[in-house]
N, CA, C and O atoms as a GROMACS GRO file, in nm:
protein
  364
    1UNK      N    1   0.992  -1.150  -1.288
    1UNK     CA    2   0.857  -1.102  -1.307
    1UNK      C    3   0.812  -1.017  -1.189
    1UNK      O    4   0.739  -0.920  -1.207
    2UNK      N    5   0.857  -1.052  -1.066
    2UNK     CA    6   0.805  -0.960  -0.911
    2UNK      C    7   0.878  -0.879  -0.972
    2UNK      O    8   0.804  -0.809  -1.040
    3UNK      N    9   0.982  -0.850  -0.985
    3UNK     CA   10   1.058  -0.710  -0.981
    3UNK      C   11   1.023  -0.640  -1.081
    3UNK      O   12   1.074  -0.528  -1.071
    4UNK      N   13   0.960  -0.650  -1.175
    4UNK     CA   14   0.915  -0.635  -1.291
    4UNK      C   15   0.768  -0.537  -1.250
    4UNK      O   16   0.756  -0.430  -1.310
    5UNK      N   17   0.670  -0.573  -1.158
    5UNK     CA   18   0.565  -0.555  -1.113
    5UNK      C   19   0.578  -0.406  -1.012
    5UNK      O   20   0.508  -0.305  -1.013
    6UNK      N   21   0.723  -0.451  -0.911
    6UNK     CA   22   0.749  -0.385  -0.817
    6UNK      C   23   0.797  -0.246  -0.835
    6UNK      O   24   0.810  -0.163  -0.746
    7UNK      N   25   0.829  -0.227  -0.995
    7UNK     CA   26   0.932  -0.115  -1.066
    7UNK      C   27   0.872  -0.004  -1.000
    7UNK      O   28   0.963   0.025  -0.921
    8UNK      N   29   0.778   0.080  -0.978
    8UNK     CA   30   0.679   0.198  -0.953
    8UNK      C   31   0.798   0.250  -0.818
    8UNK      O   32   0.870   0.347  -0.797
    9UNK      N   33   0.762   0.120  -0.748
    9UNK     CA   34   0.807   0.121  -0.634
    9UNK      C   35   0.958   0.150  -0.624
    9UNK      O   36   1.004   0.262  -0.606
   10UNK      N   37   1.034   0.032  -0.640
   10UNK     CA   38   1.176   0.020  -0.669
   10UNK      C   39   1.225   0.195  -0.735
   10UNK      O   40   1.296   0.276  -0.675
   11UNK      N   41   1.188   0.205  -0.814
   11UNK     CA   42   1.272   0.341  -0.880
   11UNK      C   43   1.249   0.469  -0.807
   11UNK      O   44   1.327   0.564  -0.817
   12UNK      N   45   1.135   0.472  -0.728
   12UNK     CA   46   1.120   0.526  -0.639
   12UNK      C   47   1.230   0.575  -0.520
   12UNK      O   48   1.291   0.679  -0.495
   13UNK      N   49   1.220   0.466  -0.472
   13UNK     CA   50   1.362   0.418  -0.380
   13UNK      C   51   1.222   0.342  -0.279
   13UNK      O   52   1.117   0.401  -0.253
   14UNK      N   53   1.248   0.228  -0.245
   14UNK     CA   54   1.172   0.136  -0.132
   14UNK      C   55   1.213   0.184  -0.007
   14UNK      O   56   1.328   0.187   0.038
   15UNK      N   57   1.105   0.220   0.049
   15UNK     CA   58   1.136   0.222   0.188
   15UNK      C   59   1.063   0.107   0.335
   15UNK      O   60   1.107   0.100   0.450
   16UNK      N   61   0.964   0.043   0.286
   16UNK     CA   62   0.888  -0.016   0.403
   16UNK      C   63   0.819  -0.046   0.310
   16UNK      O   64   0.793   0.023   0.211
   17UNK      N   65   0.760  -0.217   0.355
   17UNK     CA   66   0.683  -0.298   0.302
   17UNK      C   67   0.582  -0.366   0.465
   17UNK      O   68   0.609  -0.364   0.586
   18UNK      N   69   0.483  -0.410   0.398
   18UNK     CA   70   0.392  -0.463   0.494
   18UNK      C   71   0.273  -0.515   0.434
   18UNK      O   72   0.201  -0.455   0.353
   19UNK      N   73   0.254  -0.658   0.490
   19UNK     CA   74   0.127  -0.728   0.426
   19UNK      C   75   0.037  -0.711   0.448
   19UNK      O   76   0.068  -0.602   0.496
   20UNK      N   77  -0.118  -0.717   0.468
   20UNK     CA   78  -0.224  -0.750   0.476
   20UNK      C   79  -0.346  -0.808   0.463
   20UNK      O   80  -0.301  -0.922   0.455
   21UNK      N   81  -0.432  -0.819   0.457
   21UNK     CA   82  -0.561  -0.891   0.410
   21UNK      C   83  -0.684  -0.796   0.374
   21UNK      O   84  -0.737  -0.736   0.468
   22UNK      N   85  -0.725  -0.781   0.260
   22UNK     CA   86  -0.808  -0.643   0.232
   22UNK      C   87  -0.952  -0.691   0.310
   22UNK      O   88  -0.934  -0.765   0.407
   23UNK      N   89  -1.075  -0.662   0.282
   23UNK     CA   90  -1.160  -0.697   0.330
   23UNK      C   91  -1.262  -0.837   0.277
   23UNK      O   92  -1.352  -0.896   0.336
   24UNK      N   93  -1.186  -0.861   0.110
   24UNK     CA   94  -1.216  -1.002   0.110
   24UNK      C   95  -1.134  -1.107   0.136
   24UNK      O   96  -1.146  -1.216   0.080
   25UNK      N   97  -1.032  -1.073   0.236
   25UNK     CA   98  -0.915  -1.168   0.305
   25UNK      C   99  -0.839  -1.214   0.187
   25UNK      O  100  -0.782  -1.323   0.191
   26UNK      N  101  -0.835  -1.149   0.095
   26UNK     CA  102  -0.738  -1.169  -0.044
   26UNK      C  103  -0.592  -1.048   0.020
   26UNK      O  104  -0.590  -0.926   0.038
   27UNK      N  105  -0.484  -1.156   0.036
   27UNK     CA  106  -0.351  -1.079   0.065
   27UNK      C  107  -0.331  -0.958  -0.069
   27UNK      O  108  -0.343  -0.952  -0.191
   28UNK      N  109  -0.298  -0.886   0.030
   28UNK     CA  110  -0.202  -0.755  -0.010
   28UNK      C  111  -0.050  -0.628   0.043
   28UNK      O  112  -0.026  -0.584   0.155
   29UNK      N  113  -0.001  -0.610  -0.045
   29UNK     CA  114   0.148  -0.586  -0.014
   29UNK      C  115   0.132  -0.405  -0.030
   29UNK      O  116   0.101  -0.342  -0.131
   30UNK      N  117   0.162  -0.355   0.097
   30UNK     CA  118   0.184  -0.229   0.084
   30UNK      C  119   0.359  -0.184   0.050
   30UNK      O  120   0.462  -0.214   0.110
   31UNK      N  121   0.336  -0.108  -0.061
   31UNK     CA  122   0.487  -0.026  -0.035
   31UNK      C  123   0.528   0.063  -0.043
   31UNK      O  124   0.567   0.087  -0.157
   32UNK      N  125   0.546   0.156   0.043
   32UNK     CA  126   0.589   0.253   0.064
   32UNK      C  127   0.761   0.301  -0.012
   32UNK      O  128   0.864   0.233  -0.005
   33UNK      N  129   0.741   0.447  -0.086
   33UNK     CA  130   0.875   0.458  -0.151
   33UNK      C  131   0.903   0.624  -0.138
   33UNK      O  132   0.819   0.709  -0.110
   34UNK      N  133   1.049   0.644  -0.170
   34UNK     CA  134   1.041   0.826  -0.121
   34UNK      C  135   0.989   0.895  -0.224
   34UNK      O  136   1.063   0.983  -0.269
   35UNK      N  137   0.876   0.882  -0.280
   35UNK     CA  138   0.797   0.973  -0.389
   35UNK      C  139   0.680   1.045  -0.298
   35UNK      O  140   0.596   1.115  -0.354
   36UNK      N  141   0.679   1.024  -0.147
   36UNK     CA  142   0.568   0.979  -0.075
   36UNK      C  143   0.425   0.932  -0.110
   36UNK      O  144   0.322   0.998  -0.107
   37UNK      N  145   0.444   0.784  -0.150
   37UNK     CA  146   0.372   0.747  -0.198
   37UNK      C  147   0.312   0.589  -0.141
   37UNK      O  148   0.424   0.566  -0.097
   38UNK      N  149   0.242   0.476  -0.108
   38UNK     CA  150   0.237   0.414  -0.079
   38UNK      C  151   0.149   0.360  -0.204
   38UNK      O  152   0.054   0.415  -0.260
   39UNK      N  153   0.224   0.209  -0.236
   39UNK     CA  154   0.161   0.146  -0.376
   39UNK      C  155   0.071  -0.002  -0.268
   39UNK      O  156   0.111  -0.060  -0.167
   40UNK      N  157  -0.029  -0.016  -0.332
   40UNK     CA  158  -0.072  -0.200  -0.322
   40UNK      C  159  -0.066  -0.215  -0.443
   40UNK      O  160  -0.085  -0.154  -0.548
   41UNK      N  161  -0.017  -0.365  -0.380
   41UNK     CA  162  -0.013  -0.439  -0.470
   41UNK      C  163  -0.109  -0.552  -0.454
   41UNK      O  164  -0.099  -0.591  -0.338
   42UNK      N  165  -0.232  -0.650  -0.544
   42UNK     CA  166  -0.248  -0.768  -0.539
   42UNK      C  167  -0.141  -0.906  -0.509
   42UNK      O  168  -0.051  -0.918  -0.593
   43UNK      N  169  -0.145  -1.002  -0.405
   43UNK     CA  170  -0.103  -1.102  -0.387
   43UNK      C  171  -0.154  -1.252  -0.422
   43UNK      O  172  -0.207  -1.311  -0.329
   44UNK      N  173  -0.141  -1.334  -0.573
   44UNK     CA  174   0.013  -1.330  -0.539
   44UNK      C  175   0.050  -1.275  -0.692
   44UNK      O  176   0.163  -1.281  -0.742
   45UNK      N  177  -0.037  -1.234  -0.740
   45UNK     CA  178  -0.009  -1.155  -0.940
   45UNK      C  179   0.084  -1.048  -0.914
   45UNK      O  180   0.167  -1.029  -1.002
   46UNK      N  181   0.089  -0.968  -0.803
   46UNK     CA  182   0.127  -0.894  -0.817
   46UNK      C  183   0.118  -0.732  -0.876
   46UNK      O  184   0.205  -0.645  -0.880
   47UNK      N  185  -0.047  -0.730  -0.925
   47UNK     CA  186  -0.085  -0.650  -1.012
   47UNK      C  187  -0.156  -0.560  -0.900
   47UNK      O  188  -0.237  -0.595  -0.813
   48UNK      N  189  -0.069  -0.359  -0.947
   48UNK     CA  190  -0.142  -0.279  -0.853
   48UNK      C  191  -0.256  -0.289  -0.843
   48UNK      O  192  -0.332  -0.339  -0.926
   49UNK      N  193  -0.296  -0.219  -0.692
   49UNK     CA  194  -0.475  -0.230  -0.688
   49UNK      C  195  -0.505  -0.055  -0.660
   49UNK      O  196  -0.611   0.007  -0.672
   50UNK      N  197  -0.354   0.001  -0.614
   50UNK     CA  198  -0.390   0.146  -0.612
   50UNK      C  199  -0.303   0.225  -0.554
   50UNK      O  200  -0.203   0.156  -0.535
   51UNK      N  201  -0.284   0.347  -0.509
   51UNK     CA  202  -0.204   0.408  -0.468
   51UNK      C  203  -0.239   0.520  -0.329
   51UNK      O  204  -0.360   0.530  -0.308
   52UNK      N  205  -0.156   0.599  -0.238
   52UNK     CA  206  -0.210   0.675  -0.177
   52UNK      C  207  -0.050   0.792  -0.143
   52UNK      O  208   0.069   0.763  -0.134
   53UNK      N  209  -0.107   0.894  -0.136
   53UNK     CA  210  -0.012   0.978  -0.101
   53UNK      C  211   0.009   1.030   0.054
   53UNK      O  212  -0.058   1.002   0.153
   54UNK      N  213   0.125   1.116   0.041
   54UNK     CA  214   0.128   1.160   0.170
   54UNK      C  215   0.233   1.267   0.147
   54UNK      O  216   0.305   1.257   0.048
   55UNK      N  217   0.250   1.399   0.256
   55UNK     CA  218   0.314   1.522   0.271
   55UNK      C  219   0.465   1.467   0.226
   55UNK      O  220   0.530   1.498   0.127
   56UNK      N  221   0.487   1.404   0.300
   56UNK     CA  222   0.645   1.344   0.296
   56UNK      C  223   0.692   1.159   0.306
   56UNK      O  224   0.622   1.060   0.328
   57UNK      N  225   0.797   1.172   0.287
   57UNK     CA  226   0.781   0.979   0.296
   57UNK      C  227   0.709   0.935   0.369
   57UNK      O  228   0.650   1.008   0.448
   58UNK      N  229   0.692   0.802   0.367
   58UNK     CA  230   0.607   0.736   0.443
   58UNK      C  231   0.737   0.632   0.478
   58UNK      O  232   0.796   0.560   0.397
   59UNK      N  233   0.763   0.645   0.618
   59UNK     CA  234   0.832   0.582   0.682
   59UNK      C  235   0.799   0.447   0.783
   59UNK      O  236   0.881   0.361   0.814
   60UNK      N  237   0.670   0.452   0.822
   60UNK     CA  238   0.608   0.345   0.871
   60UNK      C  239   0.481   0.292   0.814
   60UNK      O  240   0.420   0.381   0.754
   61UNK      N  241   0.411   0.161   0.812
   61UNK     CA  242   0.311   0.108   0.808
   61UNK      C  243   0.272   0.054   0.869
   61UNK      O  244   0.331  -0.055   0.861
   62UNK      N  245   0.163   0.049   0.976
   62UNK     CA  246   0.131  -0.090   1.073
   62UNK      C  247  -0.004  -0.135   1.043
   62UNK      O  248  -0.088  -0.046   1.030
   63UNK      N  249  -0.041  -0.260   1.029
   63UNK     CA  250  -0.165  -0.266   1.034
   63UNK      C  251  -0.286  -0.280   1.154
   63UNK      O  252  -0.237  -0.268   1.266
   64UNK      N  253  -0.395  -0.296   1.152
   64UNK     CA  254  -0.515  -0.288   1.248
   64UNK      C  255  -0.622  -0.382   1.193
   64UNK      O  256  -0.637  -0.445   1.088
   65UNK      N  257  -0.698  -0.365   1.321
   65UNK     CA  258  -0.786  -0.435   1.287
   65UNK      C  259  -0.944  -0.409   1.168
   65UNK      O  260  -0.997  -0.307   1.125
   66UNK      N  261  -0.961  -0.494   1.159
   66UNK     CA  262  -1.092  -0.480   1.023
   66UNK      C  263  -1.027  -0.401   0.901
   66UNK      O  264  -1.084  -0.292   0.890
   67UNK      N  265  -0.928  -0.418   0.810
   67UNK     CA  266  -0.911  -0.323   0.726
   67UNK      C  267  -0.811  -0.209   0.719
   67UNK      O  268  -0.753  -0.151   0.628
   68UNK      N  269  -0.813  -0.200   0.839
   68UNK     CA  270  -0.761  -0.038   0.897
   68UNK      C  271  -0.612  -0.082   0.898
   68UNK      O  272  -0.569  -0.197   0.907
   69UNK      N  273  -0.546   0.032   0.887
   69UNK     CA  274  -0.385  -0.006   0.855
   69UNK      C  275  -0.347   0.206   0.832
   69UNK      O  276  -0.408   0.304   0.789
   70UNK      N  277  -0.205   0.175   0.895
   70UNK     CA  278  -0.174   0.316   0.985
   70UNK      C  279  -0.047   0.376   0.901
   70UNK      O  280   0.029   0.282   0.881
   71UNK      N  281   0.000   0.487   0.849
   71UNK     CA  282   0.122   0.532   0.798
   71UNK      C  283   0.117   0.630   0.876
   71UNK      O  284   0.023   0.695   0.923
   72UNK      N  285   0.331   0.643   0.894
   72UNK     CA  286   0.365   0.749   0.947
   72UNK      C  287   0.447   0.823   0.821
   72UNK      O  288   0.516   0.773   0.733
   73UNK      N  289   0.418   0.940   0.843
   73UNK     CA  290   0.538   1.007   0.748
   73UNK      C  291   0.625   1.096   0.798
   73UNK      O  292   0.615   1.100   0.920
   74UNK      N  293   0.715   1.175   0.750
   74UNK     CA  294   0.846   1.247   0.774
   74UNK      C  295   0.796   1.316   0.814
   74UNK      O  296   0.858   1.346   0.916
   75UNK      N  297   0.657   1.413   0.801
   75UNK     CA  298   0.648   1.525   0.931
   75UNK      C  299   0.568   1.468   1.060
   75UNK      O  300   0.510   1.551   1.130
   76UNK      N  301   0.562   1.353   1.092
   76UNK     CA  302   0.495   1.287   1.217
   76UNK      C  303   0.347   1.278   1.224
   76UNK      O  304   0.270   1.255   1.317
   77UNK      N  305   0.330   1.304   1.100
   77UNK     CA  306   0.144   1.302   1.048
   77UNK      C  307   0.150   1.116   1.062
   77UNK      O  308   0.211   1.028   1.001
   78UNK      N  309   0.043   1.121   1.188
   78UNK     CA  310  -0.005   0.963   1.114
   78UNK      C  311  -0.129   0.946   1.084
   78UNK      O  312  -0.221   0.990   1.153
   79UNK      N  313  -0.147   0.873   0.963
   79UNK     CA  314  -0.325   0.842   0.900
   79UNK      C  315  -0.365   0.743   0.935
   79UNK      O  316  -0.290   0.645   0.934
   80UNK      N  317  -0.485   0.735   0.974
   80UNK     CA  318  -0.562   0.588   0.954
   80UNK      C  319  -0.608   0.557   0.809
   80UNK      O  320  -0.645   0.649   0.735
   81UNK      N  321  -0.605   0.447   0.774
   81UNK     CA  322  -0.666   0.440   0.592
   81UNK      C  323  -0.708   0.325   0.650
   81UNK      O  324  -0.645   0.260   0.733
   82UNK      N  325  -0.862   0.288   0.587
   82UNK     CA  326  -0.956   0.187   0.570
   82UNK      C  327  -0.961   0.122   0.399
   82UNK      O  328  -1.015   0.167   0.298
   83UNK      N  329  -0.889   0.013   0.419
   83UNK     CA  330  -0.918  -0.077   0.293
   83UNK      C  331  -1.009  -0.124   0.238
   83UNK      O  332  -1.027  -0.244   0.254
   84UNK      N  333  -1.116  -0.035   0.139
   84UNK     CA  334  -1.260  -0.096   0.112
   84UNK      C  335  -1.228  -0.131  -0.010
   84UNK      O  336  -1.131  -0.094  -0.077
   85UNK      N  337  -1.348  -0.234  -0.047
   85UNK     CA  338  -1.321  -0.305  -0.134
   85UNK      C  339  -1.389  -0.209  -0.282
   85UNK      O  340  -1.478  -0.125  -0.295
   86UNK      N  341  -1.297  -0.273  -0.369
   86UNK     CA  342  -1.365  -0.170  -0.485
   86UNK      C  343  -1.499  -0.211  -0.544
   86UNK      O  344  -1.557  -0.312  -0.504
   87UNK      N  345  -1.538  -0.146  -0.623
   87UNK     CA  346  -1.645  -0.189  -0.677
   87UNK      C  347  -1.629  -0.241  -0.845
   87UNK      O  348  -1.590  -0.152  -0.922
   88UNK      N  349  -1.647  -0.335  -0.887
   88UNK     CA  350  -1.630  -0.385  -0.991
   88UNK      C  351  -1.745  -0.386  -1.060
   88UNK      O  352  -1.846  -0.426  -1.001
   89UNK      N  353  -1.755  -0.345  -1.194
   89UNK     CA  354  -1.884  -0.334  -1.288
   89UNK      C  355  -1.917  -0.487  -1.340
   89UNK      O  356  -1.849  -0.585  -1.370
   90UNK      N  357  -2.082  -0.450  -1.334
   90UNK     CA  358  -2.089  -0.608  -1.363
   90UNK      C  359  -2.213  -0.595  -1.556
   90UNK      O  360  -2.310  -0.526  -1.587
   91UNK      N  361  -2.156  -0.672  -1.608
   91UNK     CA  362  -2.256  -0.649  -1.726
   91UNK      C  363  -2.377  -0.767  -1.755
   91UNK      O  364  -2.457  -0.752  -1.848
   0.00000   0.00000   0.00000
């Protein structure tokens, strides 16, 4: 069933994984693959929460503090990205 979840990623080709805690301290799995693409995933369903791009692979991930979490990619661009929480409709 994980591998099942992880496919986006996997067929991609995986390059770097790294955990975190979004901003409601609910774990999440970054993964980076050579589409340059970085997927989350929800922990522990497993179900994406979203995606982000970049020029070229994304070869590193580190995280930071409050949210904040760092990619490097193949041309030496590194981003800061802030993990906000989404907004969910309420009826």
């Amino acid at each position: 069933m994980i591998v099942h979840r992880l496919t986006p990623c996997l067929l991609q080709g995986l390059l770097t994984l790294c955990g975190m805690h979004d901003l409601e301290g609910k774990p999440i799995l970054l993964c980076s693959s050579n589409d340059s693409s970085v997927h989350l995933f929800d922990l522990p369903s497993f179900s994406e929460k979203g995606k982000i791009f970049a020029k070229q692979e994304i070869r590193a991930i580190q995280t930071g503090p409050g949210g904040l979490f760092f990619t490097g990619d193949g041309t030496g661009q590194v981003r800061v990205w802030n993990s906000v929480a989404v907004p969910t409709a309420t009826t």
